[in-house]
ROFIMI-602940 format. One record per residue: residue in three letters; x, y, z of N, C-alpha, C in turn. Coordinates in nm, 3 decimals. Last residue first. Layout:
code: ALA n.xx: X n.yy: Y n.zz: Z ca.xx: X ca.yy: Y ca.zz: Z c.xx: X c.yy: Y c.zz: Z
...
This chain:
code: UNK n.xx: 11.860 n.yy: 5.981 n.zz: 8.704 ca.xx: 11.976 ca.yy: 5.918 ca.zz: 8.790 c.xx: 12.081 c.yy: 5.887 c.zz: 8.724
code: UNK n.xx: 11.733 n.yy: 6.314 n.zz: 8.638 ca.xx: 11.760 ca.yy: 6.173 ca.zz: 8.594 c.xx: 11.855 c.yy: 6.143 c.zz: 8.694
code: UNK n.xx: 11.621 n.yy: 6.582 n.zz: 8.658 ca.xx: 11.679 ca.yy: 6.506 ca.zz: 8.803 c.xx: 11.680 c.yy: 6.351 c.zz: 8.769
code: UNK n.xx: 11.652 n.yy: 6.742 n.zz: 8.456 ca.xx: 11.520 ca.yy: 6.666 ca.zz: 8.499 c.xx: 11.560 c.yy: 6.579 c.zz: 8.604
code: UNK n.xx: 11.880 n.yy: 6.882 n.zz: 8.543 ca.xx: 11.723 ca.yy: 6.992 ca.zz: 8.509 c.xx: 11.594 c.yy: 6.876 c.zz: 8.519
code: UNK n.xx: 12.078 n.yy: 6.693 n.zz: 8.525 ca.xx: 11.998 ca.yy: 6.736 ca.zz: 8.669 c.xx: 11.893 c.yy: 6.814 c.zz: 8.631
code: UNK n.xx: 12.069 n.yy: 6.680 n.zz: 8.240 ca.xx: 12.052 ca.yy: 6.580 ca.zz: 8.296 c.xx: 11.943 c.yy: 6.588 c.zz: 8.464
code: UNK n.xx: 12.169 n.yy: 6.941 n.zz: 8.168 ca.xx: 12.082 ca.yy: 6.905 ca.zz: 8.115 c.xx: 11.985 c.yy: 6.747 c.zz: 8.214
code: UNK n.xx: 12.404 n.yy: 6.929 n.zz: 8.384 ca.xx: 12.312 ca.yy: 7.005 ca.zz: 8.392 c.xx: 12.186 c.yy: 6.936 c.zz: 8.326
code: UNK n.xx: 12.545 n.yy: 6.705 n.zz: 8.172 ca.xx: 12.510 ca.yy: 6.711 ca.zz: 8.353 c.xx: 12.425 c.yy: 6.802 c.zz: 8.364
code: UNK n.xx: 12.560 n.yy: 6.807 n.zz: 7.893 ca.xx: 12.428 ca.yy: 6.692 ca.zz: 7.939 c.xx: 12.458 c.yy: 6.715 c.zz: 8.112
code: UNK n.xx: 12.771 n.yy: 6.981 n.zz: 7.883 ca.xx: 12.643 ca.yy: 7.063 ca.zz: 7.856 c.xx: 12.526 c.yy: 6.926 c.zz: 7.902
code: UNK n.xx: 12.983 n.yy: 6.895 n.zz: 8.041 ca.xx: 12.992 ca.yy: 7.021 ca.zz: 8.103 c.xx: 12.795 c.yy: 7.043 c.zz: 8.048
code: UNK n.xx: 13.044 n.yy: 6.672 n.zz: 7.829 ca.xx: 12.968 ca.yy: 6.627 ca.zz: 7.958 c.xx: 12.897 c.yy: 6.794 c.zz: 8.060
code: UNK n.xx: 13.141 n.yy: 6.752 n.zz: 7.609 ca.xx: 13.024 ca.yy: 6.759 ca.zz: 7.622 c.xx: 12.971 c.yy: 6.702 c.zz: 7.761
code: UNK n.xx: 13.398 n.yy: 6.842 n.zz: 7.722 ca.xx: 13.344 ca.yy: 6.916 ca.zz: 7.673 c.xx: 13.182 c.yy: 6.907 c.zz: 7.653
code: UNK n.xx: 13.498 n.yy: 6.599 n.zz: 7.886 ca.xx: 13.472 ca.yy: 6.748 ca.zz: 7.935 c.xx: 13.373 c.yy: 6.817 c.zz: 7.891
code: UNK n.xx: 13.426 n.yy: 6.264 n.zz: 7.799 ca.xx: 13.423 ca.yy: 6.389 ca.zz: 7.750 c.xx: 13.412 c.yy: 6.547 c.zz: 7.816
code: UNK n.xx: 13.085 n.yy: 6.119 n.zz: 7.785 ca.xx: 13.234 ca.yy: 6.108 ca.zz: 7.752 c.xx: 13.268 c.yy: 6.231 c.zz: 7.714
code: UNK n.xx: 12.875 n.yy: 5.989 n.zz: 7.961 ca.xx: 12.871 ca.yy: 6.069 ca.zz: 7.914 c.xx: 13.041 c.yy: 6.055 c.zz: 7.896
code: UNK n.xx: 12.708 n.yy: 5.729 n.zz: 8.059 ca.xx: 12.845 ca.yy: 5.712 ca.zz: 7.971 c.xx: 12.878 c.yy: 5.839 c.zz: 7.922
code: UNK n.xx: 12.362 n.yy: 5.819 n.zz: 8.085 ca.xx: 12.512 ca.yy: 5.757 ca.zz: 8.202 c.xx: 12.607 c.yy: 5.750 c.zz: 8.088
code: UNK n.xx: 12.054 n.yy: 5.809 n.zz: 8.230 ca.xx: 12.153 ca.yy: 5.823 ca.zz: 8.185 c.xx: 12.295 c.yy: 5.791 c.zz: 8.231
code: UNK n.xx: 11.710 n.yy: 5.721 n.zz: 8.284 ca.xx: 11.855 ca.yy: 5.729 ca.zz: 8.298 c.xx: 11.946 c.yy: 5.781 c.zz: 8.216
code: UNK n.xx: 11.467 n.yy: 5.636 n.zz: 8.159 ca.xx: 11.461 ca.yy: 5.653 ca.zz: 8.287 c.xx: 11.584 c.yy: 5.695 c.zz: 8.347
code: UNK n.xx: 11.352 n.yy: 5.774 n.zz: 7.826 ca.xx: 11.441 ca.yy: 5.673 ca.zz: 7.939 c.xx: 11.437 c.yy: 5.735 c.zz: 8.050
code: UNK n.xx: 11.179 n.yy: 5.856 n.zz: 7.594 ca.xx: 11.155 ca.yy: 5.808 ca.zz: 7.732 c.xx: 11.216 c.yy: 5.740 c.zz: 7.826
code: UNK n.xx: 11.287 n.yy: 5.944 n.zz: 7.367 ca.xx: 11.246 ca.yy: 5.792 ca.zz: 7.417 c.xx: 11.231 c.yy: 5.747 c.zz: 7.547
code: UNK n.xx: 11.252 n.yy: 6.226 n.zz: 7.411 ca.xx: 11.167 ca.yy: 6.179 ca.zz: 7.353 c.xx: 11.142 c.yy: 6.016 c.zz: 7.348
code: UNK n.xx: 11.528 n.yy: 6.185 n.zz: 7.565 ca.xx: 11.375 ca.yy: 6.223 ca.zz: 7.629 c.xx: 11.286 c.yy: 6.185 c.zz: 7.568
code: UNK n.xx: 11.695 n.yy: 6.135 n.zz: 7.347 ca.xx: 11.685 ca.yy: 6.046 ca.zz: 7.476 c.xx: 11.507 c.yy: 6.069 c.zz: 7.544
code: UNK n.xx: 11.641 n.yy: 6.381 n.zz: 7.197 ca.xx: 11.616 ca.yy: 6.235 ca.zz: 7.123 c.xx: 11.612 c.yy: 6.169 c.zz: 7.263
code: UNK n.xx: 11.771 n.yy: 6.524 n.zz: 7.342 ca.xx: 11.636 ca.yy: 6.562 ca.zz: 7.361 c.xx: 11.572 c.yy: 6.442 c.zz: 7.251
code: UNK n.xx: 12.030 n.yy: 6.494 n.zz: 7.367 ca.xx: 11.959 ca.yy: 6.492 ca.zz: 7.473 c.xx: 11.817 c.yy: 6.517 c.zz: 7.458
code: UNK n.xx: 12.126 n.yy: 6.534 n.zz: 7.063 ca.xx: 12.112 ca.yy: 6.417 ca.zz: 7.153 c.xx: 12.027 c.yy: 6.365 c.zz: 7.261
code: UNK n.xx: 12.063 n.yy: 6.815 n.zz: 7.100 ca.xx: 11.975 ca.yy: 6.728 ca.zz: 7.011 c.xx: 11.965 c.yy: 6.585 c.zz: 7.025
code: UNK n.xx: 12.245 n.yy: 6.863 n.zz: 7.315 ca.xx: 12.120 ca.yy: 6.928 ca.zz: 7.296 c.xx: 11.970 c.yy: 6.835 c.zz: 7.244
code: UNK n.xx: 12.516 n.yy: 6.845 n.zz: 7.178 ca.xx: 12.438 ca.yy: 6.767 ca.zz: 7.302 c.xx: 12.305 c.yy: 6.812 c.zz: 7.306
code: UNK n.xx: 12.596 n.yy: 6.990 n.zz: 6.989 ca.xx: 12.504 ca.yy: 6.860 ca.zz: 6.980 c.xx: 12.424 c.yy: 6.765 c.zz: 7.041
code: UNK n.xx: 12.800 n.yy: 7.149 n.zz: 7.085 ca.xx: 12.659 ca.yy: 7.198 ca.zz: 6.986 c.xx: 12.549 c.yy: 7.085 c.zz: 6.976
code: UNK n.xx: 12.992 n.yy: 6.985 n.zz: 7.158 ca.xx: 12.892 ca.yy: 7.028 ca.zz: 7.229 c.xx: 12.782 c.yy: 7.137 c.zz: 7.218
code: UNK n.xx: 13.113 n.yy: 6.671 n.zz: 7.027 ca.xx: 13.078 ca.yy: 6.810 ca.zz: 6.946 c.xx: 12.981 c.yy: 6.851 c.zz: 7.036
code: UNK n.xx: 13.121 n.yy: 6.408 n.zz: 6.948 ca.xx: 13.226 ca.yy: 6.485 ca.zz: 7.052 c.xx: 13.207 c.yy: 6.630 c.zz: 7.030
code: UNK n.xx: 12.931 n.yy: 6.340 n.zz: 6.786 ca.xx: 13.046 ca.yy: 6.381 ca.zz: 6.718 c.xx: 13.160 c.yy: 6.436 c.zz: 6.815
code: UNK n.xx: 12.716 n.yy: 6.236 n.zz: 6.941 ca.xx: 12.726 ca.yy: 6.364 ca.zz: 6.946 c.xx: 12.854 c.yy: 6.419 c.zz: 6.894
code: UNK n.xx: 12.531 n.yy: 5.960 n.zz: 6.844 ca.xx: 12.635 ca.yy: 6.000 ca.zz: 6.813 c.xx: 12.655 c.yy: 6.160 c.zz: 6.807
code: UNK n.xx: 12.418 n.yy: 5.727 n.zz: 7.106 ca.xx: 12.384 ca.yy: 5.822 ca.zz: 7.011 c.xx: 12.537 c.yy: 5.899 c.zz: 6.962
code: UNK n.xx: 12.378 n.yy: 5.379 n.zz: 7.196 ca.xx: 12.444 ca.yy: 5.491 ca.zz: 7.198 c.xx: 12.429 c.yy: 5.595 c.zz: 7.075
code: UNK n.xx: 12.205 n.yy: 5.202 n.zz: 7.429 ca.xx: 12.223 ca.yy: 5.241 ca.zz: 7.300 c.xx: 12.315 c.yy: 5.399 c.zz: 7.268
code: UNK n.xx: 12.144 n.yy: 4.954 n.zz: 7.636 ca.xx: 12.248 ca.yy: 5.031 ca.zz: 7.579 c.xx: 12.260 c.yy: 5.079 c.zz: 7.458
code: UNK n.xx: 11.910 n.yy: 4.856 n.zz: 7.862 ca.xx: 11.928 ca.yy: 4.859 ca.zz: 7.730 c.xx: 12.049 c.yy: 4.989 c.zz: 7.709
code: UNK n.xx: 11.764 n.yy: 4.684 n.zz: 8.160 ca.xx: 11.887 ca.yy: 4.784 ca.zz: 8.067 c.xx: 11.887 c.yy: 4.773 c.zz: 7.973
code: UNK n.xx: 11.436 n.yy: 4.593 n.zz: 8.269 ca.xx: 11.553 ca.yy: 4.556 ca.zz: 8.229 c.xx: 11.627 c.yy: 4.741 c.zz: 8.128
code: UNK n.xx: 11.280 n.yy: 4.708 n.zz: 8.565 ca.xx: 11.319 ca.yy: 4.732 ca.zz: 8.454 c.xx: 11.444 c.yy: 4.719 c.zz: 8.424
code: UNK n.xx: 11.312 n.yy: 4.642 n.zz: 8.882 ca.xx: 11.192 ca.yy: 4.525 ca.zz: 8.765 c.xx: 11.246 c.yy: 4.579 c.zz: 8.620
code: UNK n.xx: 11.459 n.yy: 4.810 n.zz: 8.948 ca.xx: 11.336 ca.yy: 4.834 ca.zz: 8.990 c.xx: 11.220 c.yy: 4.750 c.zz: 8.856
code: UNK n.xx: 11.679 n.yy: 4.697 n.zz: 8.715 ca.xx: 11.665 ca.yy: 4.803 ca.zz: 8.834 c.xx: 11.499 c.yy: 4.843 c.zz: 8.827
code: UNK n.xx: 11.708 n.yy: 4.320 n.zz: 8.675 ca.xx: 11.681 ca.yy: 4.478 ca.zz: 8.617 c.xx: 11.691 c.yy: 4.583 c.zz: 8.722
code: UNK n.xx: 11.691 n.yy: 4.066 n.zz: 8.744 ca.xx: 11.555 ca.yy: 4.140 ca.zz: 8.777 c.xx: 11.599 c.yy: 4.300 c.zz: 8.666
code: UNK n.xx: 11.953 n.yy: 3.988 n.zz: 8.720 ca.xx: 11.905 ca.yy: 3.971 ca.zz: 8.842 c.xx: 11.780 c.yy: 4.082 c.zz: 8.860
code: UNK n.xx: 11.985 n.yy: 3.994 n.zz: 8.440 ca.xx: 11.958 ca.yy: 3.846 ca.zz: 8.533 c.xx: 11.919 c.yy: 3.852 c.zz: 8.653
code: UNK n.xx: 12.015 n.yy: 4.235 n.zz: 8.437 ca.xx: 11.946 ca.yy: 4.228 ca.zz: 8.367 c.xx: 11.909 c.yy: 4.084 c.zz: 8.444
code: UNK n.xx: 12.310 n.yy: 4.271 n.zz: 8.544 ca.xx: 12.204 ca.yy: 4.357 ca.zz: 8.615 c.xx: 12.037 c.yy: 4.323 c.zz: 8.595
code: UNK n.xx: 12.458 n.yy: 4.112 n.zz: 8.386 ca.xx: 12.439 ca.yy: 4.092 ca.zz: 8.516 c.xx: 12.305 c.yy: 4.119 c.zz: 8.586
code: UNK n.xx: 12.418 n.yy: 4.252 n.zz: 8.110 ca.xx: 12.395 ca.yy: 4.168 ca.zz: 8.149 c.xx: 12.346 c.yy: 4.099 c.zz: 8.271
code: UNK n.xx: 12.557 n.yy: 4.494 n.zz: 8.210 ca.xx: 12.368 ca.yy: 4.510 ca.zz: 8.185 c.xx: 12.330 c.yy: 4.341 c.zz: 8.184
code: UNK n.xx: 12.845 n.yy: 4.411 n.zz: 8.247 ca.xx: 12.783 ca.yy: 4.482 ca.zz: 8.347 c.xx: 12.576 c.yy: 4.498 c.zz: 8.304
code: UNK n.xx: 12.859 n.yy: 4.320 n.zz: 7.935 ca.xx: 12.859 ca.yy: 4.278 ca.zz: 8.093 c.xx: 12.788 c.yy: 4.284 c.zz: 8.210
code: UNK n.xx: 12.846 n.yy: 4.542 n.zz: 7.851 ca.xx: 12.744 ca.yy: 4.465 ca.zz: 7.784 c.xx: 12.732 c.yy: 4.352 c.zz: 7.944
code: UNK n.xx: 13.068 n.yy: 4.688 n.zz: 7.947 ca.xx: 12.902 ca.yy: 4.779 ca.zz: 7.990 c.xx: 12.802 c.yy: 4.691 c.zz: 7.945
code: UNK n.xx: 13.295 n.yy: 4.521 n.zz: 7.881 ca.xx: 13.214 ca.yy: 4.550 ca.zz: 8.023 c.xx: 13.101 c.yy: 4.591 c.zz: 8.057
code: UNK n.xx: 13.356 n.yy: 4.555 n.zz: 7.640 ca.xx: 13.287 ca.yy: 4.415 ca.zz: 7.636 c.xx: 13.230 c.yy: 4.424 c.zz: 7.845
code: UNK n.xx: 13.393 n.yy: 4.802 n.zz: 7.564 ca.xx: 13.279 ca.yy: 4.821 ca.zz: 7.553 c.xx: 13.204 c.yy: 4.701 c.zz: 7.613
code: UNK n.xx: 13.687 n.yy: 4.879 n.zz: 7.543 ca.xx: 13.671 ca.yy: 4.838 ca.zz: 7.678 c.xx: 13.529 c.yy: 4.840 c.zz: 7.659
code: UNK n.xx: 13.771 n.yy: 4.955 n.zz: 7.267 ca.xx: 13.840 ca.yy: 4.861 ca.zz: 7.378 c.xx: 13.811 c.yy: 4.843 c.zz: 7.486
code: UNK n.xx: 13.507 n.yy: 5.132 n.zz: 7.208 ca.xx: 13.578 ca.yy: 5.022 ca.zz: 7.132 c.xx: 13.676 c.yy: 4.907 c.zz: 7.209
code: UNK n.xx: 13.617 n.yy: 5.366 n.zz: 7.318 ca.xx: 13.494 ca.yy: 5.280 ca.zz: 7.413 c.xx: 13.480 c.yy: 5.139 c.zz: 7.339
code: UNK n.xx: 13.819 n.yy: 5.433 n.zz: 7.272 ca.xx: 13.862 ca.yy: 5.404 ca.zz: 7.383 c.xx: 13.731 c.yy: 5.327 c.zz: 7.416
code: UNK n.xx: 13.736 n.yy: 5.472 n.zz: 6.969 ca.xx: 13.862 ca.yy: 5.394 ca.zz: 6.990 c.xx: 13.903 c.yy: 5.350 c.zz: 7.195
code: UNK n.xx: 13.549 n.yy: 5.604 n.zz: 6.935 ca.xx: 13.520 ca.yy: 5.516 ca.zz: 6.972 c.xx: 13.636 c.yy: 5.417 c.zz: 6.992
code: UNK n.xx: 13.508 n.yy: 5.877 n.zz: 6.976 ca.xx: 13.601 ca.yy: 5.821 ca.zz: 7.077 c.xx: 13.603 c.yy: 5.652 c.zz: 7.065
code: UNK n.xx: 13.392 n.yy: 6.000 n.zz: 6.726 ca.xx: 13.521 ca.yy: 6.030 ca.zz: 6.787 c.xx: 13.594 c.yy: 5.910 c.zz: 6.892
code: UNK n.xx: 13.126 n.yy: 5.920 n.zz: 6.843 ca.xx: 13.176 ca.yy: 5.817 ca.zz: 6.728 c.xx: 13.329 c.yy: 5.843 c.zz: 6.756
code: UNK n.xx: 13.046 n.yy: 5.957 n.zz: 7.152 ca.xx: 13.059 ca.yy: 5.995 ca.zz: 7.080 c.xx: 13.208 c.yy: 5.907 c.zz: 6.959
code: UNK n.xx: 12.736 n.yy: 5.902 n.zz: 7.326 ca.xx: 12.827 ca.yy: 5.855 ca.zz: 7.275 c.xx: 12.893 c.yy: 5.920 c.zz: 7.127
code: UNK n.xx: 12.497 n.yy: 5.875 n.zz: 7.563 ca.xx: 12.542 ca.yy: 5.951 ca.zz: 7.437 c.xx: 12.686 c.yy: 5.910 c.zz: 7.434
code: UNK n.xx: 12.255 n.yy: 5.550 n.zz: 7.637 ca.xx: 12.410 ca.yy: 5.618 ca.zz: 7.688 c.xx: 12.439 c.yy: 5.727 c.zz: 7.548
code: UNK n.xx: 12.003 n.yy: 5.472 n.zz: 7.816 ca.xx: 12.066 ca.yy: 5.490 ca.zz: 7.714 c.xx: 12.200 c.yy: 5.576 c.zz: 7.742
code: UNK n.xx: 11.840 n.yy: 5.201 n.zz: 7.971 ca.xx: 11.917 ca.yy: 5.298 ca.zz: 8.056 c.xx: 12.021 c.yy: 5.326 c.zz: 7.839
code: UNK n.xx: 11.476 n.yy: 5.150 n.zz: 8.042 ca.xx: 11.583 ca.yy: 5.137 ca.zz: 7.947 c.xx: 11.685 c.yy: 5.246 c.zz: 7.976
């Protein structure tokens, strides 16, 4: 299951262009999934706030995903990339 952090702040840009990432898992999902495992998109709410990434990121772990990805954002992307490479997610 591939989860995405997301922040409520932005939802005005991920709001207009969201009908692609359902798309895009769609596709991916018909043709087997990545490595047999189907996508799932869920998004957590880090208020665009990089005090938060933290707690975000460690709700993801605790659900055990195999991925990451939609990080939005300088500010909090600067604290999940690292966080991200520390466990060498794809």
């Amino acid at each position: 299951m591939v989860r995405a952090l997301l922040s409520r702040a932005l939802t005005f840009a991920w709001g207009r262009n969201s009908e692609w990432r359902q798309r895009l898992l769609h596709l991916v999902n018909e043709e087997g999934g990545v490595n047999g495992r189907k996508l799932k998109l869920v998004a957590y709410d880090d208020s665009y706030d990089p005090a938060k990434t933290e707690t975000c990121f460690n709700r993801l772990m605790d659900d055990k995903v195999f991925a990451l990805g939609f990080f939005v954002g300088t500010p909090t992307a600067v604290k999940y990339v690292p966080l991200a490479e520390s466990i060498k997610s794809p």
